[in-house]
C-alpha positions as a Python dict, from the first residue, in 0.01 Angstrom:
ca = {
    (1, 'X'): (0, 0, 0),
    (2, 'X'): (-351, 8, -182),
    (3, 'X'): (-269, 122, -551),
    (4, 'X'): (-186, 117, -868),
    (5, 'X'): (-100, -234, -849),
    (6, 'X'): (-416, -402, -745),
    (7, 'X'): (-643, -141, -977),
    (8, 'X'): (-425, -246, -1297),
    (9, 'X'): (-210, -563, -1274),
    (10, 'X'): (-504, -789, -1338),
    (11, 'X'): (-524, -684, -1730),
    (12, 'X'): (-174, -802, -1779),
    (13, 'X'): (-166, -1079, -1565),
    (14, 'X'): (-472, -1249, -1752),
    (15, 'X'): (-303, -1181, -2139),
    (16, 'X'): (-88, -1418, -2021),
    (17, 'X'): (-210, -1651, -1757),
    (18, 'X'): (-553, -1662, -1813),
    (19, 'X'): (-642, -1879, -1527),
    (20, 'X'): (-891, -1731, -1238),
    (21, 'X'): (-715, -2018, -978),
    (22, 'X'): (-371, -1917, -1115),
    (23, 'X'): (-450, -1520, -1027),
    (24, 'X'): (-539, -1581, -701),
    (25, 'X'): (-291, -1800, -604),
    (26, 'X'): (-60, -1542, -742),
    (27, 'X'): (-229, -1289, -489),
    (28, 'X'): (-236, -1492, -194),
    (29, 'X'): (125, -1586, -296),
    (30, 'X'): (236, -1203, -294),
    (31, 'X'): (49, -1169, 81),
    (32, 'X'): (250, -1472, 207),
    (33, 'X'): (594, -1281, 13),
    (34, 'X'): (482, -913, 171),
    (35, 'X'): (403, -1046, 515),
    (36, 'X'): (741, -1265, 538),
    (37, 'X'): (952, -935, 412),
    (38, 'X'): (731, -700, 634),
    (39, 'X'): (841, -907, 1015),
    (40, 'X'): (1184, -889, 877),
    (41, 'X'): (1193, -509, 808),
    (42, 'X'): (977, -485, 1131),
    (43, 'X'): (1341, -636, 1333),
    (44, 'X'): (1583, -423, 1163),
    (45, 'X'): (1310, -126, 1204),
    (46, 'X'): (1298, -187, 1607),
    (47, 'X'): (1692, -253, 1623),
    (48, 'X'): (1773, 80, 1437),
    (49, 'X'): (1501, 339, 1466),
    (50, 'X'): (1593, 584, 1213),
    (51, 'X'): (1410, 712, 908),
    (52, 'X'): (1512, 609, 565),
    (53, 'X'): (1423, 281, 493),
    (54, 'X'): (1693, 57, 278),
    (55, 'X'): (1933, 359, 246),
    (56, 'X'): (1967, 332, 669),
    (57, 'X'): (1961, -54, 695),
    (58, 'X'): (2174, -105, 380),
    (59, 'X'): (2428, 166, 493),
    (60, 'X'): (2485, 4, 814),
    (61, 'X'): (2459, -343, 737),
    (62, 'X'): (2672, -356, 458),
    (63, 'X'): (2852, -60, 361),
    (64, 'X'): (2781, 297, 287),
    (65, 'X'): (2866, 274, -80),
    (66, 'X'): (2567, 8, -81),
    (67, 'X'): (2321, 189, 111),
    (68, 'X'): (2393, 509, -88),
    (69, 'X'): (2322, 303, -419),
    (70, 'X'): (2023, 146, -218),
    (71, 'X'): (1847, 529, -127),
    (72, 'X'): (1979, 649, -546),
    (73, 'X'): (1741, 362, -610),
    (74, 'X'): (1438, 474, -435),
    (75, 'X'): (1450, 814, -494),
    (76, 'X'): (1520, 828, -874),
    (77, 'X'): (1287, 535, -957),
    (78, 'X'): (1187, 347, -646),
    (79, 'X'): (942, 640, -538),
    (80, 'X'): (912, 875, -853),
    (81, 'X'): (789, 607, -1083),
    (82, 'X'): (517, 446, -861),
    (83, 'X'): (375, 797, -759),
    (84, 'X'): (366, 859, -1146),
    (85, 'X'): (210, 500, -1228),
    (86, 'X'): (-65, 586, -950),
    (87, 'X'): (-105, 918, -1130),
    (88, 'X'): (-172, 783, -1462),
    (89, 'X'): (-408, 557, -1334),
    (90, 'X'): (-612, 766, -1165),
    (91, 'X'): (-616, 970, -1493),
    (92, 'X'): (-697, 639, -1709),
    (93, 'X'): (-1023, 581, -1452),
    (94, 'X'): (-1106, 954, -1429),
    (95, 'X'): (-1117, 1010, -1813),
    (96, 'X'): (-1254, 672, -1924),
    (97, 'X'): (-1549, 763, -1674),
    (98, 'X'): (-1595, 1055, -1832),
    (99, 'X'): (-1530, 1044, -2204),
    (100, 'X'): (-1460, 715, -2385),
    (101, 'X'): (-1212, 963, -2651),
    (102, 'X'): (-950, 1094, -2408),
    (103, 'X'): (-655, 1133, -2539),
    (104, 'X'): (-288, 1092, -2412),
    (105, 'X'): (-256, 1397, -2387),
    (106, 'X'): (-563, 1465, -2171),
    (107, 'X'): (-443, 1150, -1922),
    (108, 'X'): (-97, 1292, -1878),
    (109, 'X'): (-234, 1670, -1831),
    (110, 'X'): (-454, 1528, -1530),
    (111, 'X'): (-201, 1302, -1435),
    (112, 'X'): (72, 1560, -1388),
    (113, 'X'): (-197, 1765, -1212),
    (114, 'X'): (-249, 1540, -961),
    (115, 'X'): (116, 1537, -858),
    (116, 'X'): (160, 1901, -843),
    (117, 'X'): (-163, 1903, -613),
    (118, 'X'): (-46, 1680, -345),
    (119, 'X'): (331, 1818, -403),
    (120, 'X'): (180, 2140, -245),
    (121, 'X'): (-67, 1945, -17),
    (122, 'X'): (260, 1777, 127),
    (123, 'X'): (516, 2026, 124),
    (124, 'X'): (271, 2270, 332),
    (125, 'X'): (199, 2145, 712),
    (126, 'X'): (295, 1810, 849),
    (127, 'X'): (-84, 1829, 1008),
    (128, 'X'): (-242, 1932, 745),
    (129, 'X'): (-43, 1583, 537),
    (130, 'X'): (-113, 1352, 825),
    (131, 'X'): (-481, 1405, 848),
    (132, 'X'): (-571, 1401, 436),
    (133, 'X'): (-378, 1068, 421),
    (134, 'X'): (-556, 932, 695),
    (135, 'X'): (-882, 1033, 551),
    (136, 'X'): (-810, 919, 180),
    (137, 'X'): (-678, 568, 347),
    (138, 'X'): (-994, 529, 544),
    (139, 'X'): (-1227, 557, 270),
    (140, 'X'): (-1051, 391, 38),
    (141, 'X'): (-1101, 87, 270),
    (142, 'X'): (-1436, 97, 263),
    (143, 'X'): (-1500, 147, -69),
    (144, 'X'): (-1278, -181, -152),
    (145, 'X'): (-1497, -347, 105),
    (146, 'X'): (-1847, -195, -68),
    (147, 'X'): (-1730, -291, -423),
    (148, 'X'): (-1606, -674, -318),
    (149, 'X'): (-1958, -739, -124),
    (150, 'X'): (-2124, -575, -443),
    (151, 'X'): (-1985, -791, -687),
    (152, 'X'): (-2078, -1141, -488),
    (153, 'X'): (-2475, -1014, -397),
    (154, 'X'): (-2528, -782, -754),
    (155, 'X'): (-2326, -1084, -963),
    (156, 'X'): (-2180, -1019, -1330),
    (157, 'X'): (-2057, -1137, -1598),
    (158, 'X'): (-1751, -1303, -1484),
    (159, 'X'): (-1608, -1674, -1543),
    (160, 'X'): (-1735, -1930, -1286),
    (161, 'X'): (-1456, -1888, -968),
    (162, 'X'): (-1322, -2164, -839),
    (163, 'X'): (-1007, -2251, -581),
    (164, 'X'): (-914, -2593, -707),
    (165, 'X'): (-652, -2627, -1003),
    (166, 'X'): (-770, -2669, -1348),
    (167, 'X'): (-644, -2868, -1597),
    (168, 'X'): (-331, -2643, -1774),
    (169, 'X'): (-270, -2461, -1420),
    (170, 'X'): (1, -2672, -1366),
    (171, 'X'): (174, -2562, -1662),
    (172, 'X'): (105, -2194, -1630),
    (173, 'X'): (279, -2182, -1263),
    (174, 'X'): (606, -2323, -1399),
    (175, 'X'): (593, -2031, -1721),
    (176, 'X'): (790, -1694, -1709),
    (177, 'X'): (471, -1561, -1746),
    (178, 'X'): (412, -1663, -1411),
    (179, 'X'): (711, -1514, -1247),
    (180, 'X'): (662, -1176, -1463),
    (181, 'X'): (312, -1175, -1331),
    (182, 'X'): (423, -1231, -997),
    (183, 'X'): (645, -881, -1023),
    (184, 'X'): (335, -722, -1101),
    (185, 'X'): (186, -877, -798),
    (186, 'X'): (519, -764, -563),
    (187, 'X'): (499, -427, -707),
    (188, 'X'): (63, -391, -584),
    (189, 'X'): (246, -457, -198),
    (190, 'X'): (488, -221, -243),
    (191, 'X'): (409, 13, 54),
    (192, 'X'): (442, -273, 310),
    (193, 'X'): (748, -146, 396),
    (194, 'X'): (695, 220, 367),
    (195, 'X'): (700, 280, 729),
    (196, 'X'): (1025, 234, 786),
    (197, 'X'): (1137, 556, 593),
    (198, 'X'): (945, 697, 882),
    (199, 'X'): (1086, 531, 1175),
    (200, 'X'): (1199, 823, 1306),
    (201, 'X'): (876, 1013, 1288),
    (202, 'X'): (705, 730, 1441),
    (203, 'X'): (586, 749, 1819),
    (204, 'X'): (772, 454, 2016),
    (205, 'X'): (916, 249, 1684),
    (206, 'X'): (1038, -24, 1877),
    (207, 'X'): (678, -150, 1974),
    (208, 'X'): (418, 29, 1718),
    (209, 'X'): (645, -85, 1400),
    (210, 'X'): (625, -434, 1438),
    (211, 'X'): (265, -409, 1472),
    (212, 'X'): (180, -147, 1172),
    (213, 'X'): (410, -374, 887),
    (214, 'X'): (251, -674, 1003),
    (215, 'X'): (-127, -589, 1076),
    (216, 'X'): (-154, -387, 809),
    (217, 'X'): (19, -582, 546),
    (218, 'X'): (-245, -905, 638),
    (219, 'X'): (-507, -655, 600),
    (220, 'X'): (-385, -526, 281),
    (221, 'X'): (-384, -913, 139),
    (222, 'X'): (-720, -977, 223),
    (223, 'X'): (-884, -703, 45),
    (224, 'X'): (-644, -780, -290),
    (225, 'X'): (-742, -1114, -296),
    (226, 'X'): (-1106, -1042, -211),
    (227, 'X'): (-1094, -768, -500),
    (228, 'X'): (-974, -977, -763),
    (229, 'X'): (-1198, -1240, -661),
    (230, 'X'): (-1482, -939, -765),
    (231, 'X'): (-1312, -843, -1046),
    (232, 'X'): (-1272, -1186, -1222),
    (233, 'X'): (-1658, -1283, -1079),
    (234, 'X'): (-1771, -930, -1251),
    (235, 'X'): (-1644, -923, -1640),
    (236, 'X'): (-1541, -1194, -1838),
    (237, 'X'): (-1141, -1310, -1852),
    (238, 'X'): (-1165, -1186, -2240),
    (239, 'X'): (-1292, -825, -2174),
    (240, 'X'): (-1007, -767, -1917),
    (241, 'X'): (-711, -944, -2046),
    (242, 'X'): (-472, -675, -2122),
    (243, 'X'): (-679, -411, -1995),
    (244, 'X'): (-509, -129, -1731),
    (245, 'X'): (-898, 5, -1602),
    (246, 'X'): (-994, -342, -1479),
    (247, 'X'): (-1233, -179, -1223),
    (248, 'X'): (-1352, 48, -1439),
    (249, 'X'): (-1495, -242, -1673),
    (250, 'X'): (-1557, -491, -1359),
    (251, 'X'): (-1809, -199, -1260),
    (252, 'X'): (-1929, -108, -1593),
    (253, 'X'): (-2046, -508, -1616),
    (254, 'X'): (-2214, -494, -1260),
    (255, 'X'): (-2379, -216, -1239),
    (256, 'X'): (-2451, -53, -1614),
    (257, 'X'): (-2283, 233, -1769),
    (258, 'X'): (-2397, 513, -1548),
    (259, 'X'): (-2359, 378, -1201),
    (260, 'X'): (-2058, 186, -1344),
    (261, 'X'): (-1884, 558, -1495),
    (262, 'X'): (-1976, 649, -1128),
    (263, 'X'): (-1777, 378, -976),
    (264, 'X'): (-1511, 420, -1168),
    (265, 'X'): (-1456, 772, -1057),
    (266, 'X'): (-1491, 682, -669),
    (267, 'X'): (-1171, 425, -804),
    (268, 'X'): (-979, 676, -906),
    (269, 'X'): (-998, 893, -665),
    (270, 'X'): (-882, 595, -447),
    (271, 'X'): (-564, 654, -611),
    (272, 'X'): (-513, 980, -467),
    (273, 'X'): (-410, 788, -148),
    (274, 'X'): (-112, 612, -330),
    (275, 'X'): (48, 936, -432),
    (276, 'X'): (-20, 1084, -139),
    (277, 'X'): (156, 804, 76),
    (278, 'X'): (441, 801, -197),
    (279, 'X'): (440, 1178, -183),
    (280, 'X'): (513, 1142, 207),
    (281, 'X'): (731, 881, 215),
    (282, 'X'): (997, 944, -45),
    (283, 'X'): (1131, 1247, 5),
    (284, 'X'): (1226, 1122, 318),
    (285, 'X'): (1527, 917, 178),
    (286, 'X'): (1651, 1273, 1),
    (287, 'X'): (1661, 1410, 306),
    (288, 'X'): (1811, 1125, 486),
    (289, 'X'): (2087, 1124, 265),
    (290, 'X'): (2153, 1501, 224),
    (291, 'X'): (2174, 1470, 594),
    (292, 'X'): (2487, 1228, 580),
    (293, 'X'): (2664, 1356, 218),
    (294, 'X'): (2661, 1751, 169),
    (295, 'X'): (2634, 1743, -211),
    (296, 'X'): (2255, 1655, -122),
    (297, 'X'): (2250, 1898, 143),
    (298, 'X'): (2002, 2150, 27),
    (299, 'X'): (1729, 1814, -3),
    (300, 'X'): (1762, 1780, 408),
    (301, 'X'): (1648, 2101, 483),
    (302, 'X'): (1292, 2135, 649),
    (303, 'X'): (1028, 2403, 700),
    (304, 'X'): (939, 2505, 1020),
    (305, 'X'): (735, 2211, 1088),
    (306, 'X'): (961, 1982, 958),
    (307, 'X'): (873, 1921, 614),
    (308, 'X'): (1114, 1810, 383),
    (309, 'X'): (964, 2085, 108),
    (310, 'X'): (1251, 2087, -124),
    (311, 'X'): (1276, 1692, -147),
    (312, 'X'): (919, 1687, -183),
    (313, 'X'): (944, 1945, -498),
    (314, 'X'): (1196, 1697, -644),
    (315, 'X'): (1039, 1379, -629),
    (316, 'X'): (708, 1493, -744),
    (317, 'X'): (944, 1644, -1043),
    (318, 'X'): (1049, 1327, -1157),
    (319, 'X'): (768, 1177, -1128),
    (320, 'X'): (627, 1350, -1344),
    (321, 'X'): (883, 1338, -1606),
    (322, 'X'): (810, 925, -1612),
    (323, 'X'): (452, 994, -1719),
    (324, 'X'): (529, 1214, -1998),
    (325, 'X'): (807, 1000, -2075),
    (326, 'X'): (705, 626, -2014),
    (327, 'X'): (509, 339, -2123),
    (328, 'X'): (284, 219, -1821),
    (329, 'X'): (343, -162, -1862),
    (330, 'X'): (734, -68, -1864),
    (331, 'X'): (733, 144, -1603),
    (332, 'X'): (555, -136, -1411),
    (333, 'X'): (790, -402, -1471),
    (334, 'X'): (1081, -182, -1377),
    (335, 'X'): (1011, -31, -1069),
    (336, 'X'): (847, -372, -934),
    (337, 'X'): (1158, -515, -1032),
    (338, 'X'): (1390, -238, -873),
    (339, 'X'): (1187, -229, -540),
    (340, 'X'): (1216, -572, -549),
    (341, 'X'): (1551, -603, -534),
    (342, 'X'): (1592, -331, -274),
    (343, 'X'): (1383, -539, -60),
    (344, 'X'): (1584, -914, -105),
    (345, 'X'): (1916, -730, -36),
    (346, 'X'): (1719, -599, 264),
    (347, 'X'): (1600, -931, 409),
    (348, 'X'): (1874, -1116, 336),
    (349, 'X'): (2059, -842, 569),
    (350, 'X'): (1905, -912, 842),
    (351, 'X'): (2066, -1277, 799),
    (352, 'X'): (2383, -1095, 805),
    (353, 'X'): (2327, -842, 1072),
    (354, 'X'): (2236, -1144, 1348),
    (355, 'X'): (2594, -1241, 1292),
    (356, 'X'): (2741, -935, 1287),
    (357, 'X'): (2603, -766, 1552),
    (358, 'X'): (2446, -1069, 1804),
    (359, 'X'): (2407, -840, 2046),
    (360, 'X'): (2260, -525, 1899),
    (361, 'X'): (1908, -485, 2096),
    (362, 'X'): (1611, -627, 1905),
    (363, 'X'): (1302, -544, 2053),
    (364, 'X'): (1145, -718, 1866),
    (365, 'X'): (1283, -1059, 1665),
    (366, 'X'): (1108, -1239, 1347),
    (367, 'X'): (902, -1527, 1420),
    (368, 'X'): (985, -1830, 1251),
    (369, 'X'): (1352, -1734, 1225),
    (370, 'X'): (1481, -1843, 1005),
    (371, 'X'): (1224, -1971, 756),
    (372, 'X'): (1015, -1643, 773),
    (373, 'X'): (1244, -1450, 581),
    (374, 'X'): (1401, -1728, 394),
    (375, 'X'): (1023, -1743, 209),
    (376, 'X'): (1016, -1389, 129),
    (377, 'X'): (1414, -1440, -64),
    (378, 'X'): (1256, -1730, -172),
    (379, 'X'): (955, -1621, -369),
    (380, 'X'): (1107, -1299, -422),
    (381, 'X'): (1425, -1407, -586),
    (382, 'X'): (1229, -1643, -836),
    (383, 'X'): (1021, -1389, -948),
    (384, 'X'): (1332, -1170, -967),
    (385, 'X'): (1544, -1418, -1169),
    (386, 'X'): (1277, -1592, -1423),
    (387, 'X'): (1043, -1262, -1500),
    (388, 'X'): (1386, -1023, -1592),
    (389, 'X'): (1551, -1303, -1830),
    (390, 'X'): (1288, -1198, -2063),
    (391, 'X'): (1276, -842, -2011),
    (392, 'X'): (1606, -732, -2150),
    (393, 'X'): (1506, -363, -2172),
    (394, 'X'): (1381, -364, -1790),
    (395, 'X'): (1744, -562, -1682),
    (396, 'X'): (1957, -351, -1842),
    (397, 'X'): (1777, 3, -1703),
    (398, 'X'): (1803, -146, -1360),
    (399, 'X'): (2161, -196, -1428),
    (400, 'X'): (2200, 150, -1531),
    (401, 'X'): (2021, 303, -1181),
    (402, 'X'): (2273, 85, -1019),
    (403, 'X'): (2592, 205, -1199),
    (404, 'X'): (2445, 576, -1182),
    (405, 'X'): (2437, 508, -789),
    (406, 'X'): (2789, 389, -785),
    (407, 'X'): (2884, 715, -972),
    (408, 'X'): (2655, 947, -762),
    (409, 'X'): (2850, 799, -437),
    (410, 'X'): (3170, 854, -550),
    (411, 'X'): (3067, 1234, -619),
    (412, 'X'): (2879, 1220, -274),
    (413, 'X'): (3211, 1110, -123),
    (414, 'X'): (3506, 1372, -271),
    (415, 'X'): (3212, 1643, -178),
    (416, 'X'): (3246, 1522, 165),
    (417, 'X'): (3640, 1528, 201),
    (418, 'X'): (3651, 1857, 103),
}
C-alpha cells in the first residue's frame, strides 16, 4: 500500500487546499474510506477464496460481462499505471538527489529500468519474489517511522500544525478541490485490497484475510497521517505546493542538503516496494482471466513454480509505455479514479450478494453491517462524482477502458464458442 501516493500527493493537494487541518483530515478521511472498503472485501474474500480480486467477485456477483470489464480495468490501467507512477517517482527522488539538472529523459530511462528489474526479479522464483518484498516492506516501515520521529525532535521549517479548523476550512471541504484531492488520497491506499488477487495463494484465506486487509490497512493510516504531519511540520506550505518530491524537500529543510540528498535516496528506494507489490499482484488478474476465456490463454500459463512469467512480461510492458507516454498528475487522477470505481462497484456487491446468496458461507461477516460499507460508497462515491465533473479528459478515458472492456469480452466470448 505504501507508495507513490503518500510520497507525492501532498504537492498537489496543497496548490489547491492549502490548509495543514484540511490535509489531514483528508488523510484520516481516506483511512476511515480504506478500512470500511477493506472489512468488506475481507467478507467476499472469506466467502469465495479465489485469486483475482474484482474480476472474481464482480464475475460472480453480477455477471461475467461485468467482471471481465472489471479485470480489463485492472490490468490495462488499474495495475500498469500505478507500477509506472511508483517508477517515476522513484526516478524523480533518485535524480533530484543526485543532480538538480536531470532531465526527462534521464527520469524515464531509470524509471523504465526499474520495471524491467523487478519484471525479471518477479517472473524468476516465487521464493526468491516473496522474500525481496518482504524485505523492501519491512524497511520501508521503519524508515517512515525514523523520518516521522525525525521531523518532530530535529523540527523545520514547516507552518505551525494544528487539529482544530481554521477560519476558510470550512469552505475548502465543500470545494471540488477537495473531492479531487481526496482521489489523490484514495489512490495513496490503493493496495488495501491487493490481497485478494491472491486469495488463492494465501494459506487458510478464510481466517488470515480478514486479518491482513484490516490490520494492515489501520497500520498503513497511521504512518500516512503521521508522515504528512512531518512533511507539513518540515518545509513551508509554499515550497511544497505543487511539488511531486515532497520528501525530498521535507528532508532537504530538516536536515541540510547533504544528509537531506541522502534521505531522499533511502525514499526512493522505498518505492521499489510499490512496484514490486504491483509487479506481484497484477499479473495475477491476466492469468485469472486467461484461465476462464482462451483468447487470454497464453497469460495463465506458469513456470514451474508457478509464476505467472508471461503476464508478468506484459504488465511491466505497459507500464512502461504510461511513463514514456504520460503526464504524472494525469496519470494520477485517472487510475485513482478507475481503481476507485472498481472498488464502489465492489462494496456495493457485497450489498447485493447477502441477498442473493443468504446462505453462501461467510466466515467471516463485516462489522457494523450495514453502515461499514455504506461509509466507504459514501466517501468514495463523493469523491468519485464531484473530483471527475471537472476532469473531462480523466472521465472520458475512463469511459473509453470501459467500452474497450465491453469490446474485449465480446471477443473473449466468440473465442470461447468456438
Amino acid at each position: 500500500m505504501i507508495g507513490t501516493g503518500v510520497f507525492t500527493s501532498l504537492g498537489f493537494q496543497l496548490a489547491s487546499v492549502p490548509s495543514p487541518f484540511v490535509i489531514l483530515l483528508l488523510w484520516a478521511l481516506g483511512g476511515v474510506a480504506a478500512f470500511c472498503g477493506a472489512v468488506s472485501y475481507a467478507e467476499l474474500g472469506a466467502a469465495l477464496p479465489k485469486s483475482g480480486g474484482e474480476y472474481q467477485f464482480v464475475s460472480r456477483i453480477y455477471h461475467p460481462a461485468a467482471g471481465f470489464i472489471s479485470g480489463w480495468a485492472s490490468v490495462t490501467v488499474g495495475f500498469a499505471a500505478p507500477t509506472a507512477l511508483a517508477a517515476m517517482t522513484f526516478a524523480a527522488y533518485a535524480t533530484s538527489a543526485v543532480s538538480e539538472t536531470a532531465s526527462d529523459a534521464q527520469r524515464q530511462a531509470v524509471a523504465c529500468a526499474l520495471i524491467v528489474a523487478l519484471a525479471l526479479v518477479h517472473g524468476w522464483r516465487r521464493k526468491a519474489s516473496g522474500t525481496f518484498q518482504t524485505f523492501v516492506t519491512v524497511l520501508k516501515i521503519l524508515v517512515i517511522v525514523a523520518f516521522c520521529g525525525a521531523a518532530f525532535v530535529v523540527g523545520g521549517e514547516g507552518d505551525a500544525l494544528t487539529f482544530l479548523p481554521q477560519s476558510g476550512d470550512a469552505r475548502l471541504t465543500a470545494s471540488s478541490a477537495f473531492a479531487v484531492s481526496l482521489i489523490y488520497v484514495s489512490f495513496a491506499y490503493t493496495g488495501w485490497n491487493v490481497a485478494t488477487y491472491l486469495t488463492g495463494e494465501i494459506e487458510n484465506p478464510q481466517r488470515n484475510l480478514p486479518v491482513i486487509l484490516g490490520l494492515g490497512t489501520i497500520i498503513v493510516a497511521a504512518l500516512y497521517i503521521g508522515l504528512n504531519a512531518a512533511f507539513l511540520a518540515a518545509a513551508p506550505v509554499e515550497a511544497l505546493s505543487g511539488q511531486i518530491e515532497v520528501g525530498f524537500i521535507a528532508a532537504r529543510a530538516m536536515f541540510g542538503e547533504r544528509a537531506g540528498d541522502v534521505t531522499s535516496l533511502v525514499m526512493a528506494g522505498l518505492l521499489i516496494s510499490t512496484v514490486s507489490a504491483m509487479t506481484i499482484a497484477g499479473p495475477r488478474v491476466w492469468q485469472a482471466m486467461g484461465e476462464d476465456y482462451p483468447l487470454f490463454k497464453g497469460l495463465q500459463r506458469k513456470t514451474m513454480d508457478g509464476v505467472p512469467r508471461r503476464a508478468i512480461y506484459l504488465q511491466s510492458a505497459l507500464a512502461i509505455a504510461f511513463v514514456l507516454s504520460a503526464q504524472f498528475e494525469t496519470v494520477l487522477v485517472l487510475s485513482g479514479s478507475l481503481l476507485a470505481m472498481n472498488s464502489f462497484v465492489t462494496v456495493f456487491g457485497l450489498y447485493v450478494l447477502r441477498l442473493k446468496e443468504p446462505r453462501l458461507n461467510r466466515p467471516y461477516r463485516v462489522f457494523a453491517y450495514p453502515v461499514a460499507p455504506a461509509i466507504y460508497l459514501a466517501l468514495t462515491g463523493s469523491a468519485l462524482v464531484f473530483g471527475l465533473a471537472s476532469r473531462a479528459t480523466e472521465a472520458a478515458f475512463i469511459l473509453a477502458v470501459v467500452l474497450t472492456g465491453a469490446v474485449a469480452y465480446l471477443a473473449a466470448r466468440q473465442t470461447q464458442k468456438r
